[in-house]
PQR file with spaces between the fields and no chain letter, atoms N, CA, C, O and H, PARSE charges and radii, in Angstrom:
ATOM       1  N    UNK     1      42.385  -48.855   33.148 -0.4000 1.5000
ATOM       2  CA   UNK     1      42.141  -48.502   34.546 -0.0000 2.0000
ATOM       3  C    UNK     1      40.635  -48.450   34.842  0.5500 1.7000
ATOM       4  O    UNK     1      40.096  -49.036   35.781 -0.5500 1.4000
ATOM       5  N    UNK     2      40.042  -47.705   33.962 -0.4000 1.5000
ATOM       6  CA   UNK     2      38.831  -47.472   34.504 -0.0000 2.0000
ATOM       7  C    UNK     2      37.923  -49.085   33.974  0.5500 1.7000
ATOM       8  O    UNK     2      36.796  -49.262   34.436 -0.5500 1.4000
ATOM       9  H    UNK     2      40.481  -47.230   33.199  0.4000 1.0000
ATOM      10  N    UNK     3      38.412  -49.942   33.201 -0.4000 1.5000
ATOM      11  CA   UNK     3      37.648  -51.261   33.159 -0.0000 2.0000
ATOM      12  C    UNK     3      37.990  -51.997   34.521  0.5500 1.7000
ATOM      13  O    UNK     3      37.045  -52.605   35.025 -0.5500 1.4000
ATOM      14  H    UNK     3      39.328  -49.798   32.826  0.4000 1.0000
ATOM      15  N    UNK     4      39.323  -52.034   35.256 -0.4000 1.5000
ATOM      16  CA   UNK     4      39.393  -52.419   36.089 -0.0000 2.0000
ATOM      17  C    UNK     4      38.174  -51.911   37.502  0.5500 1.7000
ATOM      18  O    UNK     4      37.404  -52.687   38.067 -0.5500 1.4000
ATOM      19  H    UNK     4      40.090  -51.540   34.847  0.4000 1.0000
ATOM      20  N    UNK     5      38.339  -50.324   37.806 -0.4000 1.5000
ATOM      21  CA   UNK     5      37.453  -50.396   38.473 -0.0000 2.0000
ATOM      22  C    UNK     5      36.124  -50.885   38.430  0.5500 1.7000
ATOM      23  O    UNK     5      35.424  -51.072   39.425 -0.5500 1.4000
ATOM      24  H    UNK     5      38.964  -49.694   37.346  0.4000 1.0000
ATOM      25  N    UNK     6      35.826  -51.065   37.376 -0.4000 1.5000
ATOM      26  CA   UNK     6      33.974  -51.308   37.278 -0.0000 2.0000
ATOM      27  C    UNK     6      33.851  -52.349   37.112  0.5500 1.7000
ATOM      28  O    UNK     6      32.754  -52.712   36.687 -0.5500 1.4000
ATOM      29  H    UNK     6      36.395  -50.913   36.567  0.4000 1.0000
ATOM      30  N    UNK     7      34.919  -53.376   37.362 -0.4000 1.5000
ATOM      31  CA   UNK     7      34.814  -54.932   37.683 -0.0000 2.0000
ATOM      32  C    UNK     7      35.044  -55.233   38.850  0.5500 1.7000
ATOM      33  O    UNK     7      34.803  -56.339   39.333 -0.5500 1.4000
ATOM      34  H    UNK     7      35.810  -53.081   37.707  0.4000 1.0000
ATOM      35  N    UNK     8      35.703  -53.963   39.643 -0.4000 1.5000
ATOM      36  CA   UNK     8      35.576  -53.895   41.632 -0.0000 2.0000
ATOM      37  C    UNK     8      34.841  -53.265   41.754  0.5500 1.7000
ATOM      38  O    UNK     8      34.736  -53.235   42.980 -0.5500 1.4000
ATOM      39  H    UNK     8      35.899  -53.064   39.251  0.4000 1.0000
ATOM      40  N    UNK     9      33.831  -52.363   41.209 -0.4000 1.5000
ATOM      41  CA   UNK     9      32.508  -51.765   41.766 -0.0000 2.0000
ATOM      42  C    UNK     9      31.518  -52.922   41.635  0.5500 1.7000
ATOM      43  O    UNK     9      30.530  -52.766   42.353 -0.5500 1.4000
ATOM      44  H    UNK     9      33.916  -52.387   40.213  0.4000 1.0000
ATOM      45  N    UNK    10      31.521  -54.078   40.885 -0.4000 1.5000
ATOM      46  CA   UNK    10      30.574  -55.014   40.560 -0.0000 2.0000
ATOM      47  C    UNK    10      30.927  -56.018   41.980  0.5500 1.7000
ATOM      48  O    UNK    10      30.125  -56.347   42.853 -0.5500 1.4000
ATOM      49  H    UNK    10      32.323  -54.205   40.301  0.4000 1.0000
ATOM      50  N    UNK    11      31.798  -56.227   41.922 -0.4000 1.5000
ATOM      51  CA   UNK    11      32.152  -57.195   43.022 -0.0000 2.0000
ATOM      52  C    UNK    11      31.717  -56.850   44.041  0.5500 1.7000
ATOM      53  O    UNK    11      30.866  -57.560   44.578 -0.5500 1.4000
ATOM      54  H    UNK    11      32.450  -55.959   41.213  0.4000 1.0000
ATOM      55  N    UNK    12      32.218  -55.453   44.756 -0.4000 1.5000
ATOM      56  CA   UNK    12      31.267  -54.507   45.903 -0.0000 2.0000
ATOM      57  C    UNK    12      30.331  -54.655   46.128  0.5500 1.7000
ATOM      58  O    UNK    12      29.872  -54.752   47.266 -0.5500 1.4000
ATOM      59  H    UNK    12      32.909  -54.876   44.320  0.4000 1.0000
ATOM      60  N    UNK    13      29.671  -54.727   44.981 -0.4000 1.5000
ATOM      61  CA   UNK    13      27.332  -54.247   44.793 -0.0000 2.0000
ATOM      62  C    UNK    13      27.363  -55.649   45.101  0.5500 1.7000
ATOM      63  O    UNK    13      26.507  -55.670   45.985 -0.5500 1.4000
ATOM      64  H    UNK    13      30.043  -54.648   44.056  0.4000 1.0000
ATOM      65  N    UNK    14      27.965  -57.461   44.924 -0.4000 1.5000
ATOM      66  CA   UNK    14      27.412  -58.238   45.343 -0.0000 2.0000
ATOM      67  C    UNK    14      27.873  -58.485   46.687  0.5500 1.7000
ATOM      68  O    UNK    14      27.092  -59.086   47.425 -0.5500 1.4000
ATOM      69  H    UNK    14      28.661  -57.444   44.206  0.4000 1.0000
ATOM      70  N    UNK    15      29.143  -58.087   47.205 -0.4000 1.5000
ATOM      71  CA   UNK    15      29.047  -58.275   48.361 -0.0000 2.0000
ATOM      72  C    UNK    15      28.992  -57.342   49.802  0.5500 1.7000
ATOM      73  O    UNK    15      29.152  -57.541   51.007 -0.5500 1.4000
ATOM      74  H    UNK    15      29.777  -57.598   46.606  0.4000 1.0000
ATOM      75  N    UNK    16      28.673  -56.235   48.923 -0.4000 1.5000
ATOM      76  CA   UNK    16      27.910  -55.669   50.045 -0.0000 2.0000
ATOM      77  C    UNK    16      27.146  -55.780   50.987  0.5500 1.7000
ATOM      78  O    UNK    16      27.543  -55.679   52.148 -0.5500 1.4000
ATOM      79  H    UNK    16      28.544  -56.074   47.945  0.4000 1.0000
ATOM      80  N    UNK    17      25.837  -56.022   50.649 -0.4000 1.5000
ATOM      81  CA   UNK    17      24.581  -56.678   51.256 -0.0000 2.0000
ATOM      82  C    UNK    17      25.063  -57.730   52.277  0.5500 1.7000
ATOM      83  O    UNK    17      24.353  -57.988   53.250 -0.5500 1.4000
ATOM      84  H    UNK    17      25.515  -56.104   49.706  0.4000 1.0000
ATOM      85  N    UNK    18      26.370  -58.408   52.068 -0.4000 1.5000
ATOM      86  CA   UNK    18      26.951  -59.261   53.184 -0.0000 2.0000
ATOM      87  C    UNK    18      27.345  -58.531   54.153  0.5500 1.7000
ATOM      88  O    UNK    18      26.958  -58.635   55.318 -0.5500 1.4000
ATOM      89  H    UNK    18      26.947  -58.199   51.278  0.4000 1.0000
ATOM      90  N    UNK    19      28.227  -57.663   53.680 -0.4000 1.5000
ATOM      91  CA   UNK    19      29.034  -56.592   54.834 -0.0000 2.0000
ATOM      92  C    UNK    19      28.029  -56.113   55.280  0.5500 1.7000
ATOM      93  O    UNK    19      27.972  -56.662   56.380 -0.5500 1.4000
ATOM      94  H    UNK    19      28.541  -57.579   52.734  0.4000 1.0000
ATOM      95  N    UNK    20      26.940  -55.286   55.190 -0.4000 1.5000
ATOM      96  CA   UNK    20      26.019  -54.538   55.798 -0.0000 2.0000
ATOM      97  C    UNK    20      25.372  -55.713   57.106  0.5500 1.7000
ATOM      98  O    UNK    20      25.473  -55.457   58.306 -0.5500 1.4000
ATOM      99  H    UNK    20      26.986  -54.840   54.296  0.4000 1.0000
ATOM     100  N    UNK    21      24.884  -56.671   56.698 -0.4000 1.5000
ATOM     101  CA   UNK    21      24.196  -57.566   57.246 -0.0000 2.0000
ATOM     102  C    UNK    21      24.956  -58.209   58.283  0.5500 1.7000
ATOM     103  O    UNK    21      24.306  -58.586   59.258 -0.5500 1.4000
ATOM     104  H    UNK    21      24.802  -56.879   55.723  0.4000 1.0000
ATOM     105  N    UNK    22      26.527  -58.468   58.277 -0.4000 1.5000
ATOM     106  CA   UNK    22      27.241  -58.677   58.992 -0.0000 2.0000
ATOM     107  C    UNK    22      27.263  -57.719   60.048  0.5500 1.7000
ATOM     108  O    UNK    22      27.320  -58.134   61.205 -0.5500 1.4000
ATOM     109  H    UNK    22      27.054  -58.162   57.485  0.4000 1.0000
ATOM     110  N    UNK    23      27.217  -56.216   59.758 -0.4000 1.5000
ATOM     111  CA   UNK    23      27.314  -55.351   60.466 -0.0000 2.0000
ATOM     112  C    UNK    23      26.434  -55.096   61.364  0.5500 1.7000
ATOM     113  O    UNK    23      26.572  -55.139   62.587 -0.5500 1.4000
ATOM     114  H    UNK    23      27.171  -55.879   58.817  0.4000 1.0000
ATOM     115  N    UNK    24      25.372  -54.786   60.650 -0.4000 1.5000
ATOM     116  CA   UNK    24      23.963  -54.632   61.049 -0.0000 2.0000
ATOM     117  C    UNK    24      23.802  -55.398   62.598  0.5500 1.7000
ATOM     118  O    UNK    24      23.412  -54.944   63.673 -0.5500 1.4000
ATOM     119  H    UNK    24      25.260  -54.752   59.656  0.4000 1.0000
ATOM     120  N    UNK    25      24.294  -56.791   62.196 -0.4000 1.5000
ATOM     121  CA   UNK    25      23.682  -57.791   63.651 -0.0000 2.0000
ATOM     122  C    UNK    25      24.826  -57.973   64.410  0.5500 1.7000
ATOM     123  O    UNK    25      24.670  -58.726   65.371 -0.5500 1.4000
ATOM     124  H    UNK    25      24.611  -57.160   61.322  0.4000 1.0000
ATOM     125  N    UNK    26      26.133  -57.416   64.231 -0.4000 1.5000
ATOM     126  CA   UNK    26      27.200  -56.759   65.243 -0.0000 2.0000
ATOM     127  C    UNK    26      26.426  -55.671   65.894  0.5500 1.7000
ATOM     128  O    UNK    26      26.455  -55.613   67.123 -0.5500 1.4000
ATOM     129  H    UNK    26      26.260  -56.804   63.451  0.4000 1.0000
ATOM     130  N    UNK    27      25.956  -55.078   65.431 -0.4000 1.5000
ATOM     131  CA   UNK    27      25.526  -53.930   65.910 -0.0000 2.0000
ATOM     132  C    UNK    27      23.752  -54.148   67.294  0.5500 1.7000
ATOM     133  O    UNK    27      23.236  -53.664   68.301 -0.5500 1.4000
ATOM     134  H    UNK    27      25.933  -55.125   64.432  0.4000 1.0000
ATOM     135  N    UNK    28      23.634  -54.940   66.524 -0.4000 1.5000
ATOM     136  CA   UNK    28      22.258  -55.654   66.886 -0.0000 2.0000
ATOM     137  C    UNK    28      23.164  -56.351   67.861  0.5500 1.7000
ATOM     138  O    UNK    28      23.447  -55.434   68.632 -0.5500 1.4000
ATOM     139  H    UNK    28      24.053  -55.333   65.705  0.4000 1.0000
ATOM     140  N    UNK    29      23.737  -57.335   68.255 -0.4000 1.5000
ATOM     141  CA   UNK    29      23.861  -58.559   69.340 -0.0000 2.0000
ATOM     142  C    UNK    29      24.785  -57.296   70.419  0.5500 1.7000
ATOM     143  O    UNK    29      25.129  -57.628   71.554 -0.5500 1.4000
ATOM     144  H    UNK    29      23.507  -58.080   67.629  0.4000 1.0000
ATOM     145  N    UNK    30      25.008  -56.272   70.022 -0.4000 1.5000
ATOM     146  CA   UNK    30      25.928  -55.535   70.891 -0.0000 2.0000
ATOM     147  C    UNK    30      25.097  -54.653   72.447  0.5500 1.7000
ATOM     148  O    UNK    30      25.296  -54.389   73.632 -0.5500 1.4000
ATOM     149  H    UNK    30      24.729  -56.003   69.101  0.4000 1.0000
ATOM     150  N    UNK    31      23.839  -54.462   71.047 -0.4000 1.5000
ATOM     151  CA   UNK    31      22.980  -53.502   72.510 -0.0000 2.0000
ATOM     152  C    UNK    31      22.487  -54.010   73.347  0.5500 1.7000
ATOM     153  O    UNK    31      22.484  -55.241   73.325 -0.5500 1.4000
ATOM     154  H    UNK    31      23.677  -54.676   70.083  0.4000 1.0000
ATOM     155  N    UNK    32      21.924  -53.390   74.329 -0.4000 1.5000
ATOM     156  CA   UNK    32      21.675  -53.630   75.784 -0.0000 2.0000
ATOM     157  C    UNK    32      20.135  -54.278   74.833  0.5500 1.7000
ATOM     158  O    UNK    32      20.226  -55.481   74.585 -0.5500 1.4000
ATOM     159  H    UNK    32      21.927  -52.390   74.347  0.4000 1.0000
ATOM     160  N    UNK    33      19.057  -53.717   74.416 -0.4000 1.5000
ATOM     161  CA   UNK    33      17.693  -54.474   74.252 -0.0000 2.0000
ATOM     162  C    UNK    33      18.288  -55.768   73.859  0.5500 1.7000
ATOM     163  O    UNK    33      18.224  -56.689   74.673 -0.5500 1.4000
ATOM     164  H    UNK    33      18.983  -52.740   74.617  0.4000 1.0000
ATOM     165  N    UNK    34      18.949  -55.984   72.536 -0.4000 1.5000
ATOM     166  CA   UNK    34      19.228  -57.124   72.251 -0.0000 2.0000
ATOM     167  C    UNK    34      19.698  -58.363   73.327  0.5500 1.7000
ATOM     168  O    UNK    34      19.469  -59.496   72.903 -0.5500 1.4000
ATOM     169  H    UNK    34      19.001  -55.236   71.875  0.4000 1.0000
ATOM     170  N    UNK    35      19.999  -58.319   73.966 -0.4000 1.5000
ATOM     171  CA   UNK    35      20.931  -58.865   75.310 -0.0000 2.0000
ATOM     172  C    UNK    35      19.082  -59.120   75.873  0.5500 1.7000
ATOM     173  O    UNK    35      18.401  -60.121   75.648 -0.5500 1.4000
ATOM     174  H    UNK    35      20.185  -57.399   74.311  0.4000 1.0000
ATOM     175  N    UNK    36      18.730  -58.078   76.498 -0.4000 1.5000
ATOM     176  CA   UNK    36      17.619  -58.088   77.169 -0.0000 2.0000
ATOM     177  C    UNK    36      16.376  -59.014   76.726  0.5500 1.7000
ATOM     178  O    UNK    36      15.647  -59.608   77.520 -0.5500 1.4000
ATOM     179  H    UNK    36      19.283  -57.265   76.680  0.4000 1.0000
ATOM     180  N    UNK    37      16.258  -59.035   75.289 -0.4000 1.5000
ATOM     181  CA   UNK    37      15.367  -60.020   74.349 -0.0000 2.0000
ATOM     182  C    UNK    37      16.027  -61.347   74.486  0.5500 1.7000
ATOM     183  O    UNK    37      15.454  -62.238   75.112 -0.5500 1.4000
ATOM     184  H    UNK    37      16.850  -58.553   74.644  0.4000 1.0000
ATOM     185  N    UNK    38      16.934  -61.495   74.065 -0.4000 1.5000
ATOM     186  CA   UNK    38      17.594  -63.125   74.907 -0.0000 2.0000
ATOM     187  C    UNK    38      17.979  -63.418   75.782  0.5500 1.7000
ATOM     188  O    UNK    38      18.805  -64.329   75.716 -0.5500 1.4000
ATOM     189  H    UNK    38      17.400  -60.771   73.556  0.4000 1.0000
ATOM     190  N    UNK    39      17.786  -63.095   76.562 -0.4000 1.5000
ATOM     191  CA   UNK    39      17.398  -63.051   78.308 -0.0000 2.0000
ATOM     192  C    UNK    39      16.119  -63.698   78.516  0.5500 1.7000
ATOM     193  O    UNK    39      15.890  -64.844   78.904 -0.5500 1.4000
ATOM     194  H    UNK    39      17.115  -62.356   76.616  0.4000 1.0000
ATOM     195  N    UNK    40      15.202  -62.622   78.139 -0.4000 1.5000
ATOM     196  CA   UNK    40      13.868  -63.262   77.980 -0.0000 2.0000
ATOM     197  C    UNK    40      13.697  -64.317   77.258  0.5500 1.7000
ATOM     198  O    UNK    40      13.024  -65.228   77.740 -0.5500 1.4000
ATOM     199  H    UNK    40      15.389  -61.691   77.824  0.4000 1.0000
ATOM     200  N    UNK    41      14.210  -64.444   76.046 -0.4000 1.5000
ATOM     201  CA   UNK    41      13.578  -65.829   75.315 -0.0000 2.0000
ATOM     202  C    UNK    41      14.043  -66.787   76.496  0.5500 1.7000
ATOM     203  O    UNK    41      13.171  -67.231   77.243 -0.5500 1.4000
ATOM     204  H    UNK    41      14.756  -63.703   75.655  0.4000 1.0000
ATOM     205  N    UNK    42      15.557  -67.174   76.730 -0.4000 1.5000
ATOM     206  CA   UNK    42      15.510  -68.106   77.349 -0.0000 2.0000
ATOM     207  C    UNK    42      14.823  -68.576   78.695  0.5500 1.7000
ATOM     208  O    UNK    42      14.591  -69.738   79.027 -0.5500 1.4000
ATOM     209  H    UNK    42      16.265  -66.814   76.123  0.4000 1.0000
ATOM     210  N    UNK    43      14.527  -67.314   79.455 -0.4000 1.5000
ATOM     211  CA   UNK    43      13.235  -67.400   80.234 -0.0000 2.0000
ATOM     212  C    UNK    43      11.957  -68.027   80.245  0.5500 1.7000
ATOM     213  O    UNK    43      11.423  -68.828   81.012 -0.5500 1.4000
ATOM     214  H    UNK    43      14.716  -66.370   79.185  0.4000 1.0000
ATOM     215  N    UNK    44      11.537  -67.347   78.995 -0.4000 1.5000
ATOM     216  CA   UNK    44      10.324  -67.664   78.407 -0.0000 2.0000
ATOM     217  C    UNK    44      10.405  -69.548   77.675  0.5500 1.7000
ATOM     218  O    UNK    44       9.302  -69.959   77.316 -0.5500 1.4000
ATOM     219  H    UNK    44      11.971  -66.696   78.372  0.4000 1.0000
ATOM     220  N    UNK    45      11.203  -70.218   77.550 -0.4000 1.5000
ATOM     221  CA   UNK    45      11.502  -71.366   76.695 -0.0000 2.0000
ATOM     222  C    UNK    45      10.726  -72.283   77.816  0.5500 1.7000
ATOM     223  O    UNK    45       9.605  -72.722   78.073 -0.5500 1.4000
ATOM     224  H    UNK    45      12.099  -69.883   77.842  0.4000 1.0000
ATOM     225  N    UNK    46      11.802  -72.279   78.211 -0.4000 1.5000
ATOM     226  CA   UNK    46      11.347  -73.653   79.985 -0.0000 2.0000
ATOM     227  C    UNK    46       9.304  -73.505   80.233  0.5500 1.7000
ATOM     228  O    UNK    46       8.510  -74.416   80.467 -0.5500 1.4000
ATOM     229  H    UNK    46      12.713  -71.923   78.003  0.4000 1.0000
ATOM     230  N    UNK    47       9.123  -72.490   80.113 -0.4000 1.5000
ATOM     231  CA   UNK    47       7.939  -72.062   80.841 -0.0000 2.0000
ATOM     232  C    UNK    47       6.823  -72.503   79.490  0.5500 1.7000
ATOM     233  O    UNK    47       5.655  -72.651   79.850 -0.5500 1.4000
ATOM     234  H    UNK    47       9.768  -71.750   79.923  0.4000 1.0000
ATOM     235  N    UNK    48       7.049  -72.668   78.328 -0.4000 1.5000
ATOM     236  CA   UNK    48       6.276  -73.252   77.898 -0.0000 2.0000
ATOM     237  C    UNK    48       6.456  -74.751   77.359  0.5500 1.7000
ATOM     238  O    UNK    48       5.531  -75.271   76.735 -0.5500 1.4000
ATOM     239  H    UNK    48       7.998  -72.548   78.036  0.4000 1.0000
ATOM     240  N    UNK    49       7.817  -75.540   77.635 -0.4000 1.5000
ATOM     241  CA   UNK    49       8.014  -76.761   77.582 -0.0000 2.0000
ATOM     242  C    UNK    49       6.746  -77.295   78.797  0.5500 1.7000
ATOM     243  O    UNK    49       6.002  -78.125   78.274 -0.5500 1.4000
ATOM     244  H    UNK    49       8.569  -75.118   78.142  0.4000 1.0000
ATOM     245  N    UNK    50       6.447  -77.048   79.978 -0.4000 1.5000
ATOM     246  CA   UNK    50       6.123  -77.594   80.717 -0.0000 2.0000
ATOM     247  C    UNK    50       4.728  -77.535   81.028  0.5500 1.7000
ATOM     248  O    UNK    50       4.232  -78.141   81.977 -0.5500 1.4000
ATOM     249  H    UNK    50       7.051  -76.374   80.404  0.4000 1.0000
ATOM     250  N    UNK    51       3.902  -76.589   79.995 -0.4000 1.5000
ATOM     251  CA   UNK    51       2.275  -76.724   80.168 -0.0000 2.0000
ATOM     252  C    UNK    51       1.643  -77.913   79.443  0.5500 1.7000
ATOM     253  O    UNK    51       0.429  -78.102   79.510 -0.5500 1.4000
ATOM     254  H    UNK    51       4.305  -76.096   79.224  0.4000 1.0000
């Protein structure tokens, strides 16, 4: 039993850092700044294609 777990605690520790990061920018594309920053970029895009 306990070899089993510590071959799913290993698996966890590598894919963690995925889950977090997945999360992280759920969390990120959800808020209002985030929204507000790509708003602006695409604003901001056009306006320097054309100098």
């Amino acid at each position: 039993m306990m070899e089993k777990n510590k071959k799913l605690m290993k698996k966890l520790k590598t894919i963690f850092p995925f889950i977090a990061a997945i999360g992280v920018f759920f969390l990120a594309s959800n808020s209002p700044m985030w929204k507000q920053m790509v708003e602006n970029e695409i604003k901001s895009i056009p306006v320097k294609e054309f100098k």
